[in-house]
PDB file of N, CA, C, O and CB in Angstrom:
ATOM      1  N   UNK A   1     -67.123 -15.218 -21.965  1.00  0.00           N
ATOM      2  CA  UNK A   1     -67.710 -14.654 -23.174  1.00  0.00           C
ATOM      3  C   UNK A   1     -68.015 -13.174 -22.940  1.00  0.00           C
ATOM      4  O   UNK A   1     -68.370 -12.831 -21.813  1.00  0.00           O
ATOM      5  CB  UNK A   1     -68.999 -15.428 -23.580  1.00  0.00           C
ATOM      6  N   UNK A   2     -67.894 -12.205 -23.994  1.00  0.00           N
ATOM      7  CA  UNK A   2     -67.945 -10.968 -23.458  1.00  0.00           C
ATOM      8  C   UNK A   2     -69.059 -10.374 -24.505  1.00  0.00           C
ATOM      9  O   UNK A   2     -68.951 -10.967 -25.578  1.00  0.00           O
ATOM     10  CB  UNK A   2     -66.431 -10.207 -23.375  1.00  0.00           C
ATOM     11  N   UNK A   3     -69.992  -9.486 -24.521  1.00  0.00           N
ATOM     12  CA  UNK A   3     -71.058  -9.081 -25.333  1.00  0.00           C
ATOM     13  C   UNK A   3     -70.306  -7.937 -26.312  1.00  0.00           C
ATOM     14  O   UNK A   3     -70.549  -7.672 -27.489  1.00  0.00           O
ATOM     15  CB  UNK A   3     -72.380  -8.506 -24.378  1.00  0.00           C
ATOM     16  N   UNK A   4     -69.260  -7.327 -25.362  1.00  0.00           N
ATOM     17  CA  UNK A   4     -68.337  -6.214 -26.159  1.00  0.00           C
ATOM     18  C   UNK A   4     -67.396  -5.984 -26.345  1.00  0.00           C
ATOM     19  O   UNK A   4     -67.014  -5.114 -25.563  1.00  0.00           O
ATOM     20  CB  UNK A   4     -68.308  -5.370 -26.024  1.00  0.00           C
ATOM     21  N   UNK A   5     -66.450  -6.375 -27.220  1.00  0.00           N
ATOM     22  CA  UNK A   5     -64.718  -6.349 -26.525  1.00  0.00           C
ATOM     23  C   UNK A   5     -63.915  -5.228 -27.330  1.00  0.00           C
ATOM     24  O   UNK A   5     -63.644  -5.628 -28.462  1.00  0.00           O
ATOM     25  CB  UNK A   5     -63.700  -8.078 -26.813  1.00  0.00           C
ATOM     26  N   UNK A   6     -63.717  -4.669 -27.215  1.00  0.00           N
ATOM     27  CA  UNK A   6     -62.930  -2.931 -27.408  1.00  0.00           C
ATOM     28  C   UNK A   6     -61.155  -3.537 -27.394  1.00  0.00           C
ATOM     29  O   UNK A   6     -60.596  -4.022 -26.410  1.00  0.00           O
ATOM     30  CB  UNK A   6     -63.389  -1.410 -25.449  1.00  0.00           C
ATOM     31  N   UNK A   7     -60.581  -3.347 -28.675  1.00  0.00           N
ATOM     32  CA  UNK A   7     -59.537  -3.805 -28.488  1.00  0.00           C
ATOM     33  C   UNK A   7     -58.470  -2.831 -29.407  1.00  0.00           C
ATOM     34  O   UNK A   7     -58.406  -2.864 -30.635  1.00  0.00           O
ATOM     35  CB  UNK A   7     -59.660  -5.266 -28.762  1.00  0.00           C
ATOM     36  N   UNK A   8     -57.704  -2.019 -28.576  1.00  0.00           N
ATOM     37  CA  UNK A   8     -56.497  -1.082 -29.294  1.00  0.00           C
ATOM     38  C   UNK A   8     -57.237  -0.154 -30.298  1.00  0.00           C
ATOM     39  O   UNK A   8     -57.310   0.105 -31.500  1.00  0.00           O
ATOM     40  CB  UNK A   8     -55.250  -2.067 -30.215  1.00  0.00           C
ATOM     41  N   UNK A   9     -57.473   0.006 -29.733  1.00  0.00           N
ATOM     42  CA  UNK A   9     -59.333   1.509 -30.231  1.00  0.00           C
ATOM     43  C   UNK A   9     -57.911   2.483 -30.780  1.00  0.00           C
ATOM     44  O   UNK A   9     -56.752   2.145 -30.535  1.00  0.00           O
ATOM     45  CB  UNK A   9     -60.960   2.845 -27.914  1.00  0.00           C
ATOM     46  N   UNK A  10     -58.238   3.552 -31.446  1.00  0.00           N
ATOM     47  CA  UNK A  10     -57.161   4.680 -32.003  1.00  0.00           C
ATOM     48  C   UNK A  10     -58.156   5.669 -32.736  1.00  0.00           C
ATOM     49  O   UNK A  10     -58.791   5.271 -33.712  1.00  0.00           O
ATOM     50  CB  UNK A  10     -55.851   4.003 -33.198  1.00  0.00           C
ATOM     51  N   UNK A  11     -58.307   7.174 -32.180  1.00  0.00           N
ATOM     52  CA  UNK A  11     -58.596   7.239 -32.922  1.00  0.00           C
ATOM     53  C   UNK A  11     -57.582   9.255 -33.068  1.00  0.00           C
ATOM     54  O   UNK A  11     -57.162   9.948 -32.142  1.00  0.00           O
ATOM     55  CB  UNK A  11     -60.174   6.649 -32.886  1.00  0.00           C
ATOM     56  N   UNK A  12     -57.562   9.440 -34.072  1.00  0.00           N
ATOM     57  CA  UNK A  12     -56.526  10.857 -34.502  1.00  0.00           C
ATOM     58  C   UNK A  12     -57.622  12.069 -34.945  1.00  0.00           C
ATOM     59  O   UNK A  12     -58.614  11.815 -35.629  1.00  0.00           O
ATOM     60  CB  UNK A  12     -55.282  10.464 -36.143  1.00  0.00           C
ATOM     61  N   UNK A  13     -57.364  13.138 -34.557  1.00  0.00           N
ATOM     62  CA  UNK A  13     -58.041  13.942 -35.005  1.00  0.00           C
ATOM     63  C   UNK A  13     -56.824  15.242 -35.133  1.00  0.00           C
ATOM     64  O   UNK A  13     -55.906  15.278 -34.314  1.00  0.00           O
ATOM     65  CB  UNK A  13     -59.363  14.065 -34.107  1.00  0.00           C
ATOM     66  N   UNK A  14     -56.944  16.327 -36.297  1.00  0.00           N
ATOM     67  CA  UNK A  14     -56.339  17.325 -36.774  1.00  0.00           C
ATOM     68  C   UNK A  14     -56.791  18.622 -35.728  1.00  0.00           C
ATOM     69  O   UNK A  14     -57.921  19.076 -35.544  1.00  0.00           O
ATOM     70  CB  UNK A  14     -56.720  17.434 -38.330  1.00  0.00           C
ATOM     71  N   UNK A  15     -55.334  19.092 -35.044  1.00  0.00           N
ATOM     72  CA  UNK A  15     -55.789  20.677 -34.814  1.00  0.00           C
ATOM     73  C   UNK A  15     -54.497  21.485 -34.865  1.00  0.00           C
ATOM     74  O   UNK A  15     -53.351  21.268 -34.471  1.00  0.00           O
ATOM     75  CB  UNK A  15     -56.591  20.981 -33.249  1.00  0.00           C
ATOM     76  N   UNK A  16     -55.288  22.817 -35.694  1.00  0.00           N
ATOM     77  CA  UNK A  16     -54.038  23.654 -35.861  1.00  0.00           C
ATOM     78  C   UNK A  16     -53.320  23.101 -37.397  1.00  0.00           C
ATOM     79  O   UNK A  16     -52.441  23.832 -37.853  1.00  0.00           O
ATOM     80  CB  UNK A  16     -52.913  23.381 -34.373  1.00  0.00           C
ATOM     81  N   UNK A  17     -53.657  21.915 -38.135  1.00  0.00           N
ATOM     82  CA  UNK A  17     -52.538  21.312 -38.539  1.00  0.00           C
ATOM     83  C   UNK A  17     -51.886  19.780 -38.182  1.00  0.00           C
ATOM     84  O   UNK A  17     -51.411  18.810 -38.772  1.00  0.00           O
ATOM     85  CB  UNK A  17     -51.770  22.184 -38.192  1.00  0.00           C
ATOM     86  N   UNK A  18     -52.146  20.167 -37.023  1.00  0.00           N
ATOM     87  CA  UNK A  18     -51.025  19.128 -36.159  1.00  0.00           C
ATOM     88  C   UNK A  18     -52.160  17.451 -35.636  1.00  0.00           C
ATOM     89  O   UNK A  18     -53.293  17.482 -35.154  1.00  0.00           O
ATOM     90  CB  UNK A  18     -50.303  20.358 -34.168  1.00  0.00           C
ATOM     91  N   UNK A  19     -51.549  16.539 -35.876  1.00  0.00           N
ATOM     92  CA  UNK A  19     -52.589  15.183 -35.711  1.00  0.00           C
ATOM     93  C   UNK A  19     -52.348  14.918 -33.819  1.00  0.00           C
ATOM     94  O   UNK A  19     -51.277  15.054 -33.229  1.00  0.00           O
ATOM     95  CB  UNK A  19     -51.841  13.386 -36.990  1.00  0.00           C
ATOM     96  N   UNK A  20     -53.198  14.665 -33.421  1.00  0.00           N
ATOM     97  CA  UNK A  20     -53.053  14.471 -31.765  1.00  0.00           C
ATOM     98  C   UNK A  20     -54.577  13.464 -31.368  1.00  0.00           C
ATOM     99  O   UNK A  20     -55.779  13.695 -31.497  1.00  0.00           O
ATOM    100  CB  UNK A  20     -53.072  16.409 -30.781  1.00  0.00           C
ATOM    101  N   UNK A  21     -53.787  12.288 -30.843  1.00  0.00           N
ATOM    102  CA  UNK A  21     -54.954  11.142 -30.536  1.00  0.00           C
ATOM    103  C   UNK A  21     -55.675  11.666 -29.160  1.00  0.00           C
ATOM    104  O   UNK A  21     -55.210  12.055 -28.088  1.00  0.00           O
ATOM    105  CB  UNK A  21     -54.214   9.401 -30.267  1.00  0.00           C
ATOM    106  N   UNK A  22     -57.175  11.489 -29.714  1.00  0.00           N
ATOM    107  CA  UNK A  22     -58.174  11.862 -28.944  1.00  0.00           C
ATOM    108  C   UNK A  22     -58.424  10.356 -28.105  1.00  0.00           C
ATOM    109  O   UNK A  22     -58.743  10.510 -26.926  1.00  0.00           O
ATOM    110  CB  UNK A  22     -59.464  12.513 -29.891  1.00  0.00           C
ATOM    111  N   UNK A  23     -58.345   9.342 -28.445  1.00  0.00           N
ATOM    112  CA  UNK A  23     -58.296   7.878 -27.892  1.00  0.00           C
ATOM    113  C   UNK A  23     -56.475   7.129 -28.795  1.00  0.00           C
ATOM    114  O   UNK A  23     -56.177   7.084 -29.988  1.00  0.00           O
ATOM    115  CB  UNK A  23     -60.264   6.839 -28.622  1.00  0.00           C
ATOM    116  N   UNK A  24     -55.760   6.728 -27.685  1.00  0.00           N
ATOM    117  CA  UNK A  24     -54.980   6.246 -28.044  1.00  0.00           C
ATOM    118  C   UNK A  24     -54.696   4.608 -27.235  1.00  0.00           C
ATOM    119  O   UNK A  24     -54.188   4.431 -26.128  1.00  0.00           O
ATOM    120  CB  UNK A  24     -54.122   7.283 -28.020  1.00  0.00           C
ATOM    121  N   UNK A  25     -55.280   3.411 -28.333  1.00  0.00           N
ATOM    122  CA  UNK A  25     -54.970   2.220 -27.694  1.00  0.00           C
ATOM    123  C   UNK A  25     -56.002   1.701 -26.799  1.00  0.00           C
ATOM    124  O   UNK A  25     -55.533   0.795 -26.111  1.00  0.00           O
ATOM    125  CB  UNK A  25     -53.808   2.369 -27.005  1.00  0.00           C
ATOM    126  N   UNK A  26     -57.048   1.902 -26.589  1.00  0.00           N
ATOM    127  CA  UNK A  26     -58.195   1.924 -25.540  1.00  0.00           C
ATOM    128  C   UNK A  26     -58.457   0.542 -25.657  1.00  0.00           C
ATOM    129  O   UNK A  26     -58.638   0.222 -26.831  1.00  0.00           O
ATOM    130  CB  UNK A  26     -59.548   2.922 -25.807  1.00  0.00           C
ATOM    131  N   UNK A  27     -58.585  -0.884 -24.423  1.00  0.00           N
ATOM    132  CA  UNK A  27     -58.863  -1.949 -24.885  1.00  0.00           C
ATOM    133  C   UNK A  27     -59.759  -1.981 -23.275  1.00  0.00           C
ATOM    134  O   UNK A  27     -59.463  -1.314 -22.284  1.00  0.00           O
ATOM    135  CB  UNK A  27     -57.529  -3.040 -25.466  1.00  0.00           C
ATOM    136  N   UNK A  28     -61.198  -3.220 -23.446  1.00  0.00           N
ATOM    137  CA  UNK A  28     -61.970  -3.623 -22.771  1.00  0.00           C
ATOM    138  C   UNK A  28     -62.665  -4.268 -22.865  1.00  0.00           C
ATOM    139  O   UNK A  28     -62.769  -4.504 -24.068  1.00  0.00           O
ATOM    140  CB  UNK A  28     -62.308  -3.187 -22.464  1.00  0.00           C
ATOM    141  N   UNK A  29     -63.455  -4.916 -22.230  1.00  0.00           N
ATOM    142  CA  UNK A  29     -64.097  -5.913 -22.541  1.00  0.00           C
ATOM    143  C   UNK A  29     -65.472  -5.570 -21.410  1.00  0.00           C
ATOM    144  O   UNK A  29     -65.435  -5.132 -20.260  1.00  0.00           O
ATOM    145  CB  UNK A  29     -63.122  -7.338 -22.403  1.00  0.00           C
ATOM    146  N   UNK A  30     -66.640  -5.968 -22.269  1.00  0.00           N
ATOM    147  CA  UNK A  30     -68.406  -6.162 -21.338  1.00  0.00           C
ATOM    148  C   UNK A  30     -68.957  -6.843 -21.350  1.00  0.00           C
ATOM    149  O   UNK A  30     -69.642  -6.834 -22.372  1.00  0.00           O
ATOM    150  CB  UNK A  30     -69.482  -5.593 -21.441  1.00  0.00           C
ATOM    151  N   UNK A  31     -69.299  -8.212 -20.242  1.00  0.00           N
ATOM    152  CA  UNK A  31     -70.010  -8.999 -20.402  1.00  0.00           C
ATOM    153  C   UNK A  31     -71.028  -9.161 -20.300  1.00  0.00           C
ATOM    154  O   UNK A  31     -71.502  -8.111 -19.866  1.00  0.00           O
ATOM    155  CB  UNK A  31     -69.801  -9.497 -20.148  1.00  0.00           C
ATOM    156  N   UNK A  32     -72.079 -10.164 -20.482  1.00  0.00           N
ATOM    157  CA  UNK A  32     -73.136  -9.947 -20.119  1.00  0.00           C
ATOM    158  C   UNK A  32     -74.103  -9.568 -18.617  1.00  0.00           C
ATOM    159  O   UNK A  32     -74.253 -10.592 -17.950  1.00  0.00           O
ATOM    160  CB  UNK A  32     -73.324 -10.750 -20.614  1.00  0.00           C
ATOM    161  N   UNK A  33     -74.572  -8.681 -18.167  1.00  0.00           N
ATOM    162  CA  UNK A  33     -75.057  -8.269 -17.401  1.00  0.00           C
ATOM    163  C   UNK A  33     -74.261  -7.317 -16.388  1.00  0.00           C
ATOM    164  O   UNK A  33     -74.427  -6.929 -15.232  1.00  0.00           O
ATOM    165  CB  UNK A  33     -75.582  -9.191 -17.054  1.00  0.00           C
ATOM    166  N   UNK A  34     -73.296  -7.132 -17.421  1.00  0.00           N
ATOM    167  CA  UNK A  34     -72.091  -6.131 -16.493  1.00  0.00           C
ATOM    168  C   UNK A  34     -72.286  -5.088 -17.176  1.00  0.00           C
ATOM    169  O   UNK A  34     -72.978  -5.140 -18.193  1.00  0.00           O
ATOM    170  CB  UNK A  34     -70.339  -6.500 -16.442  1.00  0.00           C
ATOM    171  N   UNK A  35     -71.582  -3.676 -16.653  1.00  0.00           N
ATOM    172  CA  UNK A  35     -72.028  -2.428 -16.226  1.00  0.00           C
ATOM    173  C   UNK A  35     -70.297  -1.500 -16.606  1.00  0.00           C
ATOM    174  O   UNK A  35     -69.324  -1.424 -15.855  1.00  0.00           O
ATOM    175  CB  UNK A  35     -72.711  -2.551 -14.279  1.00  0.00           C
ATOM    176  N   UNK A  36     -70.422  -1.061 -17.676  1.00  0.00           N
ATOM    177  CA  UNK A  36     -69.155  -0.171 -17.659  1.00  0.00           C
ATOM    178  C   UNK A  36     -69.406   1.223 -17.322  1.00  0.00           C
ATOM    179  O   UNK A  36     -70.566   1.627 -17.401  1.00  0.00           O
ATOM    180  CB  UNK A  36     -68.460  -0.168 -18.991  1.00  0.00           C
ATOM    181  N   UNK A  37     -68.271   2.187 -16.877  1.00  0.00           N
ATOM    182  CA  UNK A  37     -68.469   3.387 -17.029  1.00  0.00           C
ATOM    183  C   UNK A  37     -67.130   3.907 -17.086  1.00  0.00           C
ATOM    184  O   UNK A  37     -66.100   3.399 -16.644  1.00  0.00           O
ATOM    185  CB  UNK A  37     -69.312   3.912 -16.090  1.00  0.00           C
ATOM    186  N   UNK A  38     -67.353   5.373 -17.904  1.00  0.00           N
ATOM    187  CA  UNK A  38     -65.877   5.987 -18.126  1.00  0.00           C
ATOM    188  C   UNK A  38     -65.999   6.984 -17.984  1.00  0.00           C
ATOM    189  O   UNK A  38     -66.871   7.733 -18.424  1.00  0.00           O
ATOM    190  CB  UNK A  38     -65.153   5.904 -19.231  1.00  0.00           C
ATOM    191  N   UNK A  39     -64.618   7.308 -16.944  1.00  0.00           N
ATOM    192  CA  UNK A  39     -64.595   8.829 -15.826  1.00  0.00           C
ATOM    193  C   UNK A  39     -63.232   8.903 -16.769  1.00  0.00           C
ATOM    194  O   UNK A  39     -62.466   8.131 -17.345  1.00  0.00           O
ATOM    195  CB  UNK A  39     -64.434   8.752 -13.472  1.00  0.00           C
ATOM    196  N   UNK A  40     -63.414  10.293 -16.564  1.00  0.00           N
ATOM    197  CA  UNK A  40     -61.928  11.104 -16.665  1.00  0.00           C
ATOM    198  C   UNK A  40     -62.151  12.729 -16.968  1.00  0.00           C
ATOM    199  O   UNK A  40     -63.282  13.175 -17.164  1.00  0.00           O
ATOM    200  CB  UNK A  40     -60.916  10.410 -18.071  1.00  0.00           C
ATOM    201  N   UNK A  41     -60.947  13.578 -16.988  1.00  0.00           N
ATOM    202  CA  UNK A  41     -61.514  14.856 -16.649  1.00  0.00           C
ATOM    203  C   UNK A  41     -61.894  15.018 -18.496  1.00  0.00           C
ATOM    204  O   UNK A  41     -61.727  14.180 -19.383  1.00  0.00           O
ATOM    205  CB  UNK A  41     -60.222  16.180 -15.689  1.00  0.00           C
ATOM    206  N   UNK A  42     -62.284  16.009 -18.556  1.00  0.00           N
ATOM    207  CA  UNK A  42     -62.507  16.613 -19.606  1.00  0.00           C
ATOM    208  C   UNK A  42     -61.851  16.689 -20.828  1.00  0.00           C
ATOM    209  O   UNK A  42     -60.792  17.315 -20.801  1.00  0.00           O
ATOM    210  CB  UNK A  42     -62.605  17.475 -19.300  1.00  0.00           C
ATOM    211  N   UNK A  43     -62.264  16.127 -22.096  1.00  0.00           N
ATOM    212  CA  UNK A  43     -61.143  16.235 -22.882  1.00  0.00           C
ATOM    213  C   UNK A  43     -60.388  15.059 -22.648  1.00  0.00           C
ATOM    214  O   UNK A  43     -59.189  15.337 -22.675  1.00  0.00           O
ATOM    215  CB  UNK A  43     -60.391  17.431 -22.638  1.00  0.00           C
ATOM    216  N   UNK A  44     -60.606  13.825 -22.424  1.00  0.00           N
ATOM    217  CA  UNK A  44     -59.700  12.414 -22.203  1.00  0.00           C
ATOM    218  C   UNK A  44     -60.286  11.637 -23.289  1.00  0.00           C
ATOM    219  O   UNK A  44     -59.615  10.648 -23.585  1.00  0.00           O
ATOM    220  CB  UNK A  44     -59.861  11.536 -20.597  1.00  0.00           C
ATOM    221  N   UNK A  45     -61.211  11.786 -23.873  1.00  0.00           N
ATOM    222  CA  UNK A  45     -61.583  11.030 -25.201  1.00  0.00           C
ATOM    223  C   UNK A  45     -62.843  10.212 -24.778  1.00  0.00           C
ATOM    224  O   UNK A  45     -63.081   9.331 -25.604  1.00  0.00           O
ATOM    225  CB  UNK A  45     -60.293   9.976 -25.807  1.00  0.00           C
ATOM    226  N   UNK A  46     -63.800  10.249 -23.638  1.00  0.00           N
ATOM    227  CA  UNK A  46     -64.956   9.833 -22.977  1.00  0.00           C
ATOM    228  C   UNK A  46     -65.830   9.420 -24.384  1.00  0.00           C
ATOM    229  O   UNK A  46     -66.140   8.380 -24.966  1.00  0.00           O
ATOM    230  CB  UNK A  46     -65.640  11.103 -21.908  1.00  0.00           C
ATOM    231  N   UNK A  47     -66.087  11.273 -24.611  1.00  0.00           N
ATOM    232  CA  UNK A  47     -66.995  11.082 -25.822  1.00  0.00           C
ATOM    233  C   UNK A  47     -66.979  10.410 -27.274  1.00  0.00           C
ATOM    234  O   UNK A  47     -67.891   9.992 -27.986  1.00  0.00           O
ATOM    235  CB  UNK A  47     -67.206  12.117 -26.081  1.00  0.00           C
ATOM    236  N   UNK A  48     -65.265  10.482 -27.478  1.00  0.00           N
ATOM    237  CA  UNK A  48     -64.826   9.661 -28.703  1.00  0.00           C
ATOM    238  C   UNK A  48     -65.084   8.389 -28.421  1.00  0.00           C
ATOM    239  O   UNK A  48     -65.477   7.812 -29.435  1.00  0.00           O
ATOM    240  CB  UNK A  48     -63.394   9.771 -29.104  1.00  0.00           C
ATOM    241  N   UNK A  49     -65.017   7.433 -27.127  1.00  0.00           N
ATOM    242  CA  UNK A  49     -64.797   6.105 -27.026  1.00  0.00           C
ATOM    243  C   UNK A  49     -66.371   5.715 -27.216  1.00  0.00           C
ATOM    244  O   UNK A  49     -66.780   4.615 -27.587  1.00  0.00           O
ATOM    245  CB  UNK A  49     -63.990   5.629 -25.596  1.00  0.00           C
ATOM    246  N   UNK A  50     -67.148   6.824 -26.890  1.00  0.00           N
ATOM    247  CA  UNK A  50     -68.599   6.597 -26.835  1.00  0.00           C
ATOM    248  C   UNK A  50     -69.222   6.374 -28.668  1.00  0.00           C
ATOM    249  O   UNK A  50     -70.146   5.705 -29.132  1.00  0.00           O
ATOM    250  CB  UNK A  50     -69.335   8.159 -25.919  1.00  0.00           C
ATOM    251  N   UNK A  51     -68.562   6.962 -29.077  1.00  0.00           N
ATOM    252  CA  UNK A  51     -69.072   7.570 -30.722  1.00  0.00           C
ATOM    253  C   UNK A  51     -68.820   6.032 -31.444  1.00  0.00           C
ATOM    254  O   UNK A  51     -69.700   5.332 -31.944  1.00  0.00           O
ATOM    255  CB  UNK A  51     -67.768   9.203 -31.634  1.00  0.00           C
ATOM    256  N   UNK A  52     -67.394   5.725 -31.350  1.00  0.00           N
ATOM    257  CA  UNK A  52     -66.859   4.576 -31.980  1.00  0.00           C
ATOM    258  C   UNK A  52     -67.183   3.276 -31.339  1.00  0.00           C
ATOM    259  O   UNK A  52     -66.696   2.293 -31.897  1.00  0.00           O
ATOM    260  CB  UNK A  52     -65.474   4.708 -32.063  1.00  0.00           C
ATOM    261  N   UNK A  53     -67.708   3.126 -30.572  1.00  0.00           N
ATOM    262  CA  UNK A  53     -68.694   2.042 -30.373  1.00  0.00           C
ATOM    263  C   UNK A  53     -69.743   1.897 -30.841  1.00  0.00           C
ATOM    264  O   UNK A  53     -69.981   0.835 -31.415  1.00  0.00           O
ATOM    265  CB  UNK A  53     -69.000   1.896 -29.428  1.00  0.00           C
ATOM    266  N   UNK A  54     -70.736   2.922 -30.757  1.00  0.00           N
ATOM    267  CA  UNK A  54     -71.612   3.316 -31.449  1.00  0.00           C
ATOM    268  C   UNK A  54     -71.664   3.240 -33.298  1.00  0.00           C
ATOM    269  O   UNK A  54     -72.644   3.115 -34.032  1.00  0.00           O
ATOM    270  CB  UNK A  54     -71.627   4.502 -30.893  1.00  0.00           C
ATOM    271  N   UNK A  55     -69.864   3.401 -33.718  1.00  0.00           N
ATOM    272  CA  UNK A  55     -69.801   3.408 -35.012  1.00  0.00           C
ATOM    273  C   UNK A  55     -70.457   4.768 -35.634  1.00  0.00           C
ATOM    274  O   UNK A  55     -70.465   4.945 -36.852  1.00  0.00           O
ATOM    275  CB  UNK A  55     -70.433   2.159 -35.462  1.00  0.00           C
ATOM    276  N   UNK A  56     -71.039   5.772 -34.668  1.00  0.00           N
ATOM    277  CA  UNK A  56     -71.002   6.461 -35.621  1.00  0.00           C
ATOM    278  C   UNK A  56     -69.646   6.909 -36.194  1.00  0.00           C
ATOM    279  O   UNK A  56     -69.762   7.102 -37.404  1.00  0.00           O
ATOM    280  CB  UNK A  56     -71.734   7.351 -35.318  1.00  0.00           C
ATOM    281  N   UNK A  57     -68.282   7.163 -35.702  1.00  0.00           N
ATOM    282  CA  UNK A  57     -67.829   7.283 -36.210  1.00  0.00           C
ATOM    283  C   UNK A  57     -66.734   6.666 -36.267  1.00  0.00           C
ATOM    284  O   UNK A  57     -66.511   6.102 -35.195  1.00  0.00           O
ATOM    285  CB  UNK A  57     -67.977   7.994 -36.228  1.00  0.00           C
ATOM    286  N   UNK A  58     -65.551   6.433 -37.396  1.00  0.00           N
ATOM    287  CA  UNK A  58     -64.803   4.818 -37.816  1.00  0.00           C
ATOM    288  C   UNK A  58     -63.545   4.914 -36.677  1.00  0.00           C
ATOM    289  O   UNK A  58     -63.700   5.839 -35.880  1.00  0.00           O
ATOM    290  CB  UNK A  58     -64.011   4.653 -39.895  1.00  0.00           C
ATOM    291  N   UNK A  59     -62.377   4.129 -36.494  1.00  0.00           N
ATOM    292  CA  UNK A  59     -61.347   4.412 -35.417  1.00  0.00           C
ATOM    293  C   UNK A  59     -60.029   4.421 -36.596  1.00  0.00           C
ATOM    294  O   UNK A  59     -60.019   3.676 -37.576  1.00  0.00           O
ATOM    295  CB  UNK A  59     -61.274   3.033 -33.957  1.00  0.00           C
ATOM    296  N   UNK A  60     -59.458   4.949 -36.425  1.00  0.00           N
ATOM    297  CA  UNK A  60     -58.211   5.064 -37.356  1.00  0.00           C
ATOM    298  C   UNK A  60     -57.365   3.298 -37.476  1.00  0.00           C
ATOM    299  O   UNK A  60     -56.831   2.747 -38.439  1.00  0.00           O
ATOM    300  CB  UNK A  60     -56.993   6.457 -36.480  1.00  0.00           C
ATOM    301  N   UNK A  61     -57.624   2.720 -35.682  1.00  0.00           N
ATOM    302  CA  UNK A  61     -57.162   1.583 -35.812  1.00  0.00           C
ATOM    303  C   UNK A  61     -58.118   0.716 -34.503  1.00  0.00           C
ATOM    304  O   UNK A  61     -58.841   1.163 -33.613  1.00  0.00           O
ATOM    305  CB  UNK A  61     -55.450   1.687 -35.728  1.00  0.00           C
ATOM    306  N   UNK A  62     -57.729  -0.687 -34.877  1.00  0.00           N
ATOM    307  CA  UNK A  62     -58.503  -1.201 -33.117  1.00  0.00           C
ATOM    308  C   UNK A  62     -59.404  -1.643 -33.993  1.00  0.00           C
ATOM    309  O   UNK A  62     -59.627  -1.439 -35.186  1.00  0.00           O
ATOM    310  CB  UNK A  62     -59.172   0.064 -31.574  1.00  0.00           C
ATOM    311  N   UNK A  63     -60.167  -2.697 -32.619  1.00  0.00           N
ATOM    312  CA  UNK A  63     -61.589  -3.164 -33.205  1.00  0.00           C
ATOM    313  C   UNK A  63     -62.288  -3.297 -32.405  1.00  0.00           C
ATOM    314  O   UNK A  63     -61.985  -3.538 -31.237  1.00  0.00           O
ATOM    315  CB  UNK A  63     -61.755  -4.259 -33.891  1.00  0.00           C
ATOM    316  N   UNK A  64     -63.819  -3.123 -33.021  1.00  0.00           N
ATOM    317  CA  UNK A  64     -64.694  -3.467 -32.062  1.00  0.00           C
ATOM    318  C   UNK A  64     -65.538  -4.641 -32.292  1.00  0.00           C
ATOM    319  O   UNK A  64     -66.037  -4.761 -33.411  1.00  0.00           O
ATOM    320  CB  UNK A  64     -65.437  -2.439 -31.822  1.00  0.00           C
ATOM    321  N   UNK A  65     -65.809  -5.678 -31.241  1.00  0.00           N
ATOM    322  CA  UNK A  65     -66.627  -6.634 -31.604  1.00  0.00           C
ATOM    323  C   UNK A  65     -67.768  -6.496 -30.820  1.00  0.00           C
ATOM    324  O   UNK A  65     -67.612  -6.014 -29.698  1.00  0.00           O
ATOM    325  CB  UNK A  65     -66.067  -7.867 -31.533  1.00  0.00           C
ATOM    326  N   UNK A  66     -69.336  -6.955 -31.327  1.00  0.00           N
ATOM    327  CA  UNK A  66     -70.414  -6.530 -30.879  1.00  0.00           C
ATOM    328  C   UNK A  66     -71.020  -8.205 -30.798  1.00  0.00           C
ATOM    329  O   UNK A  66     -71.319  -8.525 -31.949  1.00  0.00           O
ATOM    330  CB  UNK A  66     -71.155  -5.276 -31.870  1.00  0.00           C
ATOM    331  N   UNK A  67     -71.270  -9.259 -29.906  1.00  0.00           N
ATOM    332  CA  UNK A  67     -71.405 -10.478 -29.598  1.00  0.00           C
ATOM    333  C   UNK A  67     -70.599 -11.455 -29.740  1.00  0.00           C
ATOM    334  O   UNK A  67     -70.925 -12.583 -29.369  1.00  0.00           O
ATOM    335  CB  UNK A  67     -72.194 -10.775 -29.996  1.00  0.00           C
TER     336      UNK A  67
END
């Protein structure tokens, strides 16, 4: 059973014009009393994967389940 399961997350953002995925496909899963964390350099979509869990903001595609 997993408390969080992150599945084909997507999300697109506009620059210049041009559409370029800030999270592309992101899937995971958190169970109870387990411990995630997400490394990567700068600019890998850390903060986006953080937002859309959170819901503040929506994912173009993917889902998130919360229990």
């Amino acid at each position: 059973m997993s408390l969080l399961a992150v599945s084909n997350l997507t999300k697109r953002y506009h620059r210049g014009g041009k559409p370029f995925a800030a999270v592309d496909e992101v899937s995971f899963e958190v169970g109870p009393a387990e411990t995630l964390a997400l490394a990567g350099p700068s600019g890998s979509g850390k903060s986006t994967i953080a937002r859309l869990v959170l819901r503040l903001i929506e994912p173009d595609a993917g889902r998130i389940a919360f229990e």
